[in-house]
FIVOMAR-235076 format. One record per residue (C-alpha): residue number from 1; x, y, z. Coordinates in Angstrom, 2 decimals. Layout:
BEGIN
  num       px       py       pz
  NUM        X        Y        Z
...
// end
This chain:
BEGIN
  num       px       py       pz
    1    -0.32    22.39   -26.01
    2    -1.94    23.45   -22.96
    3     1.51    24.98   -20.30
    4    -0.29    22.11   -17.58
    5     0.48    19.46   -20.13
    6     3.38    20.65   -21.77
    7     6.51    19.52   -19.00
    8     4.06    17.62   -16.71
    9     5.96    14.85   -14.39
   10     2.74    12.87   -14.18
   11     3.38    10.44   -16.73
   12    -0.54    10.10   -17.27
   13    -1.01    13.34   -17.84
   14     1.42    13.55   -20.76
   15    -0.10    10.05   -22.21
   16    -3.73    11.84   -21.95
   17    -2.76    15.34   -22.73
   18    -5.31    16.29   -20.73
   19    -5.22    17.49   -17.03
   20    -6.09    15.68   -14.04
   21    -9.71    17.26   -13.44
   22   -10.47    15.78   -16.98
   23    -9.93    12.59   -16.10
   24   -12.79    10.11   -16.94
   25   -12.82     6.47   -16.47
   26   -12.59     5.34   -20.43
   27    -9.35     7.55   -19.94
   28    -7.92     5.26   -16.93
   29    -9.00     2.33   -18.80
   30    -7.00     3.28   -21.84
   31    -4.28     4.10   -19.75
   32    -3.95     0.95   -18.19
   33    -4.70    -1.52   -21.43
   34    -1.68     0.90   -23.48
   35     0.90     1.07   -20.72
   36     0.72    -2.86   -19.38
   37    -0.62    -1.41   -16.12
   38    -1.25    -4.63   -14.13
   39    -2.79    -4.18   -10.95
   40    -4.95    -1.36    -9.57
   41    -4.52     0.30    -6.29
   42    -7.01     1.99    -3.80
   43    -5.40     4.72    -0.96
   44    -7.93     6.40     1.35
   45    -7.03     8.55     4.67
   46    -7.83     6.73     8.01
   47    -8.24     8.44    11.15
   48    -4.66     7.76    12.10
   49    -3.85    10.49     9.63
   50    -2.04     7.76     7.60
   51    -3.22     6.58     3.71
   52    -3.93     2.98     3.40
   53    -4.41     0.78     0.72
   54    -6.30    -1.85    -1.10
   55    -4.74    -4.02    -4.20
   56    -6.50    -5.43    -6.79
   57    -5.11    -7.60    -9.60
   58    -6.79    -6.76   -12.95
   59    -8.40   -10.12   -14.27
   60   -10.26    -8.78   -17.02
   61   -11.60    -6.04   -18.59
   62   -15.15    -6.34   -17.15
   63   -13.09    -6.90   -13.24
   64   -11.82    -3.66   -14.72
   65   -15.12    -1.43   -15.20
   66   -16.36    -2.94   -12.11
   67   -13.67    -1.64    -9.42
   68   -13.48     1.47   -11.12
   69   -17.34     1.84   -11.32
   70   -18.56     0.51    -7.72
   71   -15.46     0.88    -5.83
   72   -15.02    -1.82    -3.04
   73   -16.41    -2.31     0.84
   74   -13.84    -1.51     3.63
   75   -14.55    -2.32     7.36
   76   -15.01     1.14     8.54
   77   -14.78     0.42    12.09
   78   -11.28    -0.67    11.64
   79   -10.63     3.27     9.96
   80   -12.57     5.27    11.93
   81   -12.84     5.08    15.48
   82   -16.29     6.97    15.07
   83   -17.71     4.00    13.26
   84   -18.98     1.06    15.24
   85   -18.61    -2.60    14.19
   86   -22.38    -3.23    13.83
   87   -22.68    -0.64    11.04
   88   -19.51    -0.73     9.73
   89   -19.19    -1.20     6.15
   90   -18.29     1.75     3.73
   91   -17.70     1.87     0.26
   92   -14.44     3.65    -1.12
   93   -14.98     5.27    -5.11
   94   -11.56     6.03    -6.69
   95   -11.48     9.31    -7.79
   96    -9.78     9.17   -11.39
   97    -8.09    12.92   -11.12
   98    -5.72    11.71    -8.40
   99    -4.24     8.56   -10.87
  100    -1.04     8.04   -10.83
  101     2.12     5.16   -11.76
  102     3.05     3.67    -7.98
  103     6.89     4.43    -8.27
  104     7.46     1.59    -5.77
  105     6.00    -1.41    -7.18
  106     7.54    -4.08    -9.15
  107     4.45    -4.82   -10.56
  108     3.32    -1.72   -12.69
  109     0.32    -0.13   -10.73
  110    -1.69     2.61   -11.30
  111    -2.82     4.04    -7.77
  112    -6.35     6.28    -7.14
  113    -7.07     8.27    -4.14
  114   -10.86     7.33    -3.02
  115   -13.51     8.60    -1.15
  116   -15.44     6.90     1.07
  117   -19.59     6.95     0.67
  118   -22.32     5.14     3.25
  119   -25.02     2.19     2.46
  120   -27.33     4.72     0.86
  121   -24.41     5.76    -1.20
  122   -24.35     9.30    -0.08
  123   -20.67    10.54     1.02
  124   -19.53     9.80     4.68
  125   -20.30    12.76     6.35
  126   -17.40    12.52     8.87
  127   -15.03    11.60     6.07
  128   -12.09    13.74     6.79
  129   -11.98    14.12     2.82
  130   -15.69    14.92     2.49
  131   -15.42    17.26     5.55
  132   -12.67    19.55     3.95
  133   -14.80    19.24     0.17
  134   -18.21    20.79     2.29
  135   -15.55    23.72     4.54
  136   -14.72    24.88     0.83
  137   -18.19    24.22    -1.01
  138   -19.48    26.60     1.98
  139   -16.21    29.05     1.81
  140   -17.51    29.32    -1.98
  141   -21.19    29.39    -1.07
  142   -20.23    32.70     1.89
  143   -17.89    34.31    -0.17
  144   -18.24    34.07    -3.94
  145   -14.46    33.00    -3.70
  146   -12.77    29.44    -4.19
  147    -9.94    28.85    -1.73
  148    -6.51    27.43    -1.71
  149    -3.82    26.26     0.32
  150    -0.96    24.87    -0.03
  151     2.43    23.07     2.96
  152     5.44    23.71     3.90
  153     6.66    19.79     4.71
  154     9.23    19.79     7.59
  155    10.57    16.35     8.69
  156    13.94    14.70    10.21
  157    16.07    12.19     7.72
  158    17.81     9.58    10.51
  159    21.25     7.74     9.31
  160    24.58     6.67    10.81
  161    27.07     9.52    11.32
  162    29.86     9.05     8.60
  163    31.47    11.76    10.52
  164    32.19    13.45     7.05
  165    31.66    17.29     6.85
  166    29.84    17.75     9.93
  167    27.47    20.03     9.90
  168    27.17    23.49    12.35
  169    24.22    22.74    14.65
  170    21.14    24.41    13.80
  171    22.68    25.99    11.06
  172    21.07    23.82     8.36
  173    19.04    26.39     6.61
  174    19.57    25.87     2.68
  175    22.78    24.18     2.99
  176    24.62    22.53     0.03
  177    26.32    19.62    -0.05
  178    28.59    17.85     1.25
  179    27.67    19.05     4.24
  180    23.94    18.52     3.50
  181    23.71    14.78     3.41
  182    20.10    14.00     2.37
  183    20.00    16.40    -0.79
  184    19.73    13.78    -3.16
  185    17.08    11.81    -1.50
  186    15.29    15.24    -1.23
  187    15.77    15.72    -4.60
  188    14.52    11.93    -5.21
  189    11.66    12.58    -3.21
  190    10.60    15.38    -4.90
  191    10.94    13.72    -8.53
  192     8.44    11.04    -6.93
  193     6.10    13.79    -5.69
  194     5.81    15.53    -9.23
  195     4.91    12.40   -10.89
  196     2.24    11.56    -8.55
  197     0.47    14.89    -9.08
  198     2.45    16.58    -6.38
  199     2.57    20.86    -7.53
  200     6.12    21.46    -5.92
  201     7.39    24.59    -5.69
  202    10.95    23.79    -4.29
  203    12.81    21.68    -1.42
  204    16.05    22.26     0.85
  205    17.47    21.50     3.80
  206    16.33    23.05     6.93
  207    17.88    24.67    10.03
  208    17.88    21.36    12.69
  209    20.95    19.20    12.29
  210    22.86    17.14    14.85
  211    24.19    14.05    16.08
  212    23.80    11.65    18.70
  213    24.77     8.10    19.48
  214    26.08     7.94    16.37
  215    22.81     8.66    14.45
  216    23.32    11.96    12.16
  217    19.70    13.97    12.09
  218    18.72    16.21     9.04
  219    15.87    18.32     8.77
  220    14.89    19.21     5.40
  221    11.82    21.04     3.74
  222     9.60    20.42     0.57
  223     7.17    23.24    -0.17
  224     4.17    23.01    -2.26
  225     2.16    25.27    -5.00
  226    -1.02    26.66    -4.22
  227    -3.87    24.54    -5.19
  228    -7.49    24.14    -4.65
  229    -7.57    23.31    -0.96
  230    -8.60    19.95    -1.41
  231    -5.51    18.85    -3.86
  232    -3.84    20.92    -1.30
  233    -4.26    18.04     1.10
  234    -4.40    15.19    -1.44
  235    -0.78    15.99    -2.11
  236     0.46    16.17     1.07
  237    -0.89    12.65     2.00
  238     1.04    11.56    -1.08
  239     4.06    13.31    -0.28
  240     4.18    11.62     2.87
  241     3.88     8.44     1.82
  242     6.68     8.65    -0.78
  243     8.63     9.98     1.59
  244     8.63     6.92     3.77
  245     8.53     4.77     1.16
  246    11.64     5.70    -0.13
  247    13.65     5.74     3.22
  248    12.41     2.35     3.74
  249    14.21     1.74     0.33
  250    17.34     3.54     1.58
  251    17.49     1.87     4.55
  252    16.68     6.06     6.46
  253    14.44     6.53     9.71
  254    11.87     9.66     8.72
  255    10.34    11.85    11.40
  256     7.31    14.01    10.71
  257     7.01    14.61    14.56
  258     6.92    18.47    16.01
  259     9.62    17.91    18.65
  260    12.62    14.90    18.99
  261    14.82    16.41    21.11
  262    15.43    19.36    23.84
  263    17.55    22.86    22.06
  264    17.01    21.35    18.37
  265    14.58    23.05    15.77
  266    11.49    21.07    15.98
  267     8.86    20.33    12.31
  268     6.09    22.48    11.36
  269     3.49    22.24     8.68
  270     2.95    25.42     7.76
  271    -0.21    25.95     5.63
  272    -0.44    28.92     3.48
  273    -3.05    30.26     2.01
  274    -4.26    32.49    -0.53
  275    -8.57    33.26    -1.79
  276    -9.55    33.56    -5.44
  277   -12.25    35.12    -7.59
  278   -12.50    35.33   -11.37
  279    -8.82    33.43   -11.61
  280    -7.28    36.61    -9.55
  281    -5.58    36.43    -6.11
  282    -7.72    38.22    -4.08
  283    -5.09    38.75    -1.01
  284    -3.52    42.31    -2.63
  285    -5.46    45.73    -2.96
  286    -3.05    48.50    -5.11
  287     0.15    46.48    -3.84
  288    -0.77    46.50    -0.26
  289    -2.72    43.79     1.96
  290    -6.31    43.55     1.11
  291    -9.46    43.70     3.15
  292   -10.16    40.50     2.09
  293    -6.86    38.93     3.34
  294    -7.35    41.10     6.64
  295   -11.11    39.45     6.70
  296   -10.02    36.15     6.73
  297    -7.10    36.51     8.98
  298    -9.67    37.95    12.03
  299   -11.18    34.67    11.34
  300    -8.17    32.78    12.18
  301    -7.63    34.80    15.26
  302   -10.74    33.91    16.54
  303   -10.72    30.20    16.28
  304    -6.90    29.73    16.44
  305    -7.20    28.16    19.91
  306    -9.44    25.75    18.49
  307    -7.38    25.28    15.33
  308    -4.88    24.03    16.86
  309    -7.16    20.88    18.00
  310    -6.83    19.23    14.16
  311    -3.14    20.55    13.63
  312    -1.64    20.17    17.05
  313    -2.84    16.01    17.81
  314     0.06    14.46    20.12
  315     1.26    16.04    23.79
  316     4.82    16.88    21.65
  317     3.39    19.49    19.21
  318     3.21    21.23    22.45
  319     6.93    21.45    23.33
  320     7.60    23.03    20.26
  321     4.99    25.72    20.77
  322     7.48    27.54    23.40
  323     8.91    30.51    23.34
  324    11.68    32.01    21.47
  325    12.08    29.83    18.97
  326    10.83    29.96    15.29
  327     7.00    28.24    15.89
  328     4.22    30.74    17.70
  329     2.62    31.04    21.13
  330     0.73    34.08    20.68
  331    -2.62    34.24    18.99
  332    -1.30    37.93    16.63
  333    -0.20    38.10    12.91
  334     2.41    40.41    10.98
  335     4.17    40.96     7.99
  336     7.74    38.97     7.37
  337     7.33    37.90    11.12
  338     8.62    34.76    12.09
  339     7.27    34.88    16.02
  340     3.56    35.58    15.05
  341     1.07    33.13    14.37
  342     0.07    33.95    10.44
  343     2.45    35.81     8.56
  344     2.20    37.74     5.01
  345     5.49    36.71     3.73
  346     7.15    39.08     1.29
  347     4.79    38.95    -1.79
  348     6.87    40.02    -4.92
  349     5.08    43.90    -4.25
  350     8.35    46.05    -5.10
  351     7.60    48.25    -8.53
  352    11.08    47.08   -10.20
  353    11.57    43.86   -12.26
  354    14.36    42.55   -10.08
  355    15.04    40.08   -12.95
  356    15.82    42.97   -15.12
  357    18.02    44.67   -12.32
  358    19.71    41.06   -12.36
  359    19.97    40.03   -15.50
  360    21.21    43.48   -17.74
  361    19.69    41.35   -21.31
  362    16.30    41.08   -20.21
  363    13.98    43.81   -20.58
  364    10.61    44.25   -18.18
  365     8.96    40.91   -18.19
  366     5.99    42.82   -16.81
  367     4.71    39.76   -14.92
  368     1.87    39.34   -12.68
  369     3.67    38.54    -8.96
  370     0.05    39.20    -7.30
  371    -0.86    35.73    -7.60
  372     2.56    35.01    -5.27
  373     0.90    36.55    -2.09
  374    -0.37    33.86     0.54
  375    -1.07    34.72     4.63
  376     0.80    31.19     6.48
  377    -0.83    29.88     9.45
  378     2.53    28.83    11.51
  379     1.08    26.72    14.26
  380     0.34    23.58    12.79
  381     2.91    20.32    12.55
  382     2.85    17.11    11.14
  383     0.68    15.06    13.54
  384    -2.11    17.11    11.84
  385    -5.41    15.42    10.10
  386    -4.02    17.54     7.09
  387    -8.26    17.09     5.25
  388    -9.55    18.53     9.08
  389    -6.51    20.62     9.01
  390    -7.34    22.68     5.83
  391   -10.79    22.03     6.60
  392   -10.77    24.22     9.37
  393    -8.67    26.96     7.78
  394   -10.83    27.04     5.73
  395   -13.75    27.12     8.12
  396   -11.80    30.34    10.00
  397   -11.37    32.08     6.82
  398   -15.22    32.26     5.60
  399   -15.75    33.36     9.52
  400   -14.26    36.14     9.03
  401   -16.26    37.17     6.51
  402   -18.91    36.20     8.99
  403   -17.29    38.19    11.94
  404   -18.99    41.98    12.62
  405   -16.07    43.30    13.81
  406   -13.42    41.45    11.68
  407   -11.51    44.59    10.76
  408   -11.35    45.50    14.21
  409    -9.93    42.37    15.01
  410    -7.38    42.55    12.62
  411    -6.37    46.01    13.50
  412    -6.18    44.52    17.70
  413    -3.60    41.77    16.67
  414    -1.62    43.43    14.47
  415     2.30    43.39    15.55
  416     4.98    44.66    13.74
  417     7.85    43.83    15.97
  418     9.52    40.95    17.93
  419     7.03    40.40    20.64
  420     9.29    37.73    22.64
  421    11.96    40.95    23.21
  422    11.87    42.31    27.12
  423    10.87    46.33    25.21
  424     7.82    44.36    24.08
  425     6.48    43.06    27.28
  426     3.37    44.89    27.51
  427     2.38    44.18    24.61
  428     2.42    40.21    24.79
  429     0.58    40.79    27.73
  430    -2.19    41.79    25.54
  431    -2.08    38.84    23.30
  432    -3.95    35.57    24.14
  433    -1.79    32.46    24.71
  434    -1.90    29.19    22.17
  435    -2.99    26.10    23.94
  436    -0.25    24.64    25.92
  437    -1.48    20.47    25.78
  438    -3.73    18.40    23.64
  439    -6.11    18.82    26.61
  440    -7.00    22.87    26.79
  441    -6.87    22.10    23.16
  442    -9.39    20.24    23.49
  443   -11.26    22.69    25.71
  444   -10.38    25.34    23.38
  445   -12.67    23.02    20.36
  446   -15.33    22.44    22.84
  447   -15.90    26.21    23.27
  448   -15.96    26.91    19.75
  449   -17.49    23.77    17.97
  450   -20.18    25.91    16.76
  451   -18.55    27.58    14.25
  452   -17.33    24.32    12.92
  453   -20.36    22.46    12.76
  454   -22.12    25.71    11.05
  455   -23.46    24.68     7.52
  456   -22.97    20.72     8.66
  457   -18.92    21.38     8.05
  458   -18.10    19.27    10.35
  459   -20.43    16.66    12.20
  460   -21.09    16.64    15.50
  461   -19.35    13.01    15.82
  462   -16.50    14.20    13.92
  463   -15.80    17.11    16.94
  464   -16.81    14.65    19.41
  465   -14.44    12.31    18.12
  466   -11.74    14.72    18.09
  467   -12.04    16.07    21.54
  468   -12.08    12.65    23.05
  469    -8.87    11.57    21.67
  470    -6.82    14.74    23.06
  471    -8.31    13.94    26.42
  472    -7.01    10.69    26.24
  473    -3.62    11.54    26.47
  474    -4.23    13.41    29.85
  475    -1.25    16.05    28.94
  476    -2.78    19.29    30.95
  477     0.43    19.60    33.09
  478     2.81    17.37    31.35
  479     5.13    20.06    29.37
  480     5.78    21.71    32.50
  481     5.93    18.68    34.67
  482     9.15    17.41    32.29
  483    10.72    20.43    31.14
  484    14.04    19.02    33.21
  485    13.12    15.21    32.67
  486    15.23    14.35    29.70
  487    14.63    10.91    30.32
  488    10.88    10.97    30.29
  489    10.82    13.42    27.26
  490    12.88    11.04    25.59
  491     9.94     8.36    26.22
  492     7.16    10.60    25.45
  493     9.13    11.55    21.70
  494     9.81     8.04    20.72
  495     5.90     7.32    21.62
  496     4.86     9.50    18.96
  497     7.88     9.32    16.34
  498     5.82     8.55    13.77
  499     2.93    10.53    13.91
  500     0.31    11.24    11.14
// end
């Protein structure tokens, strides 16, 4: 049996034995008449960042073939805030490789990600799905390579304070239970995840943890597999929603947002990433970084100001890109470096078989760790557009393969030490600043749009779009205006609790 099919949590893969990209619609249809699937739902991405969803009950067979052949009309102008009311009607096409058994129904449900398509029946161009499927058609197209991503997925579980086994404030990092209180709905979460698709590659807690007004907060972690980029976000709109889901079932509050309070560790969404060719990681030359990986991180320089416009959306994600603490401010990368922008985490490049040295039975397993090493963009959090997100990661990678002097700019923001230490003043004087508010953010996109709507990536709407709604929020001087208003912050956090 193929090693995807063989242990897969998705209970239609095992059923099909065949893996999700195989996925036709007699297969769905089989699926549905030989495990008394019921009713049929649609989820598609809005421009809230959020997945929403259309039910249909299955009346007959033909009712069947039709959904799952035409799809249905949605109001667009009620998804999209680019889409006006007089033209507003889209069509959404369930796309079979994302089936999977709704874990929260009573009624059994088989639920489709869709796409959404115009009245010619051509894809919408703005589609924030569509837009990441052209950013790695033309990464393909510029490079010869395919690439892939996959996120780190930070967020706060909210309960009453049993006052058993308090935890150490911001101390939270891996911790077991009982002092970990959420491990089993992590664990839960995770089981929910897998059988929706979801590649996981583990989950823990995380370092924020405290208390207040009786409320105990837990930040915990579930990291993903490197996938195509475009399952890459597919999962993590799934993840999300299970997530919720099954606090609402256990009665939790759930936080994606960057920043709820002053002096605790606020949520990233780190994105890592790794580029492909022939089925080999291209990221490692002879054990070291490759010029490839150094390519496409000069790429990310360049437009990380910009960047930070589709994974920095609400005025908080700006009070946890601050100083000293574990998220960046400076535009520089580095190796193992937690206070740079995109780091090369340890990639499995020592010569010895560590499970050997560990385990004193096992001889040399000789296996391939290249295909462990990823570069992780730091600066993004979970108000992001996660399809724009990726879309424009993967938009800054080809660049740099576009870029002249890409090497060079590699080479220029390069740092190998702690550049928040006094020693190292000088040289964070030479590094260019992260925005500081949705609105130079915005700036920041305006400047570069170019390289975004190269290739017809990303539409001119779409950008237009974006920069109008981090205006909006008028936030040029607001995270120094309340750095000493506890009150107001308080306000501002609660606005945007439940972002993306």
């Amino acid at each position: 049996m193929n090693n995807k099919i063989e242990l897969n949590a998705n209970p239609v893969v095992t059923f099909l034995k065949k893996v999700p990209e195989e996925f036709t619609k007699a297969d769905i249809i089989s699926y549905i008449k030989e495990n008394g699937i019921e009713m049929v739902n649609f989820m598609y991405p809005a421009g809230d960042g959020r997945l929403k969803t259309l039910n249909f009950v299955i009346n007959d067979a033909d009712y069947l073939d039709a959904i799952l052949t035409c799809g249905e009309r949605v109001d667009g102008s009620s998804l999209f805030s680019f889409i006006e009311a007089s033209s507003s009607d889209l069509y959404v096409i369930p796309r079979f490789r994302t089936a999977f058994v709704d874990p929260f129904a009573e009624i059994p449900t088989l639920t489709m990600l869709c796409s959404f398509f115009n009245k010619d029946g051509e894809p919408l161009a703005s589609a924030p799905e569509y837009t990441l499927h052209k950013a790695c058609r033309t990464f393909r197209e510029v490079t010869g390579m395919e690439f892939e991503a996959m996120g780190e997925l930070e967020y706060y579980v909210i309960a009453p304070d049993d006052g058993m086994f308090p935890a150490t404030s911001q101390h939270g990092y891996h911790e077991s239970a009982p002092y970990a209180k959420f491990n089993r709905f992590r664990t839960e979460c995770m089981k929910y995840i897998a059988q929706a698709g979801g590649q996981i590659k583990y989950g823990h807690s995380e370092v924020g943890n405290f208390t207040s007004e009786g409320l105990v907060y837990e930040q915990n972690e579930i990291e993903f597999l490197p996938v195509k980029a475009e399952e890459a976000a597919d999962q993590l709109m799934i993840a999300k929603w299970v997530i919720r889901n099954l606090a609402c079932r256990y009665g939790y509050n759930i936080t994606f947002a960057p920043k709820i309070t002053v002096g605790e560790a606020g949520s990233g969404l780190h994105i890592h990433m790794r580029i492909i060719k022939d089925g080999k990681n291209q990221m490692l030359e002879k054990g070291v970084l490759s010029e490839t990986a150094r390519k496409a991180i000069a790429g990310m320089m360049y437009l990380a100001p910009s960047i930070t416009a589709f994974g920095n959306t609400t005025p908080t994600s700006y009070f946890r890109l601050v100083p000293h603490q574990e998220a960046p401010t400076n535009i520089c990368w580095g190796d193992r470096n937690r206070s740079v922008l995109v780091r090369v985490p340890l990639g499995w490049a020592a010569k010895g078989d560590m499970s050997a040295l560990a385990n004193p039975l096992e001889k040399d397993s000789h296996y391939d760790t290249s295909m462990k090493q990823t570069v992780e963009m730091r600066s993004p959090d979970g108000s992001a557009d996660l399809y724009q997100l990726i879309a424009s990661l993967a938009v800054a990678c080809r660049h740099g393969f576009e870029m002249e002097n890409a090497l060079e700019t590699a080479e220029k923001t390069y740092v190998s030490v702690n550049i928040h230490r006094e020693e190292n003043k000088d040289r964070l004087n030479d590094l260019k600043q992260l925005p500081d508010s949705c609105h130079t953010s915005a700036d920041c996109l305006e400047q570069q749009r170019a390289v975004y709507e190269k290739y017809g990536v990303f539409t001119p709407s779409m950008i237009d779009g974006v920069i109008r709604k981090l205006r909006s929020y008028g936030d040029a001087t607001l995270r120094r205006d309340i750095e000493n208003d506890p009150v107001r912050m308080h306000e501002i956090v609660k606005t945007y609790f439940h972002c993306g």
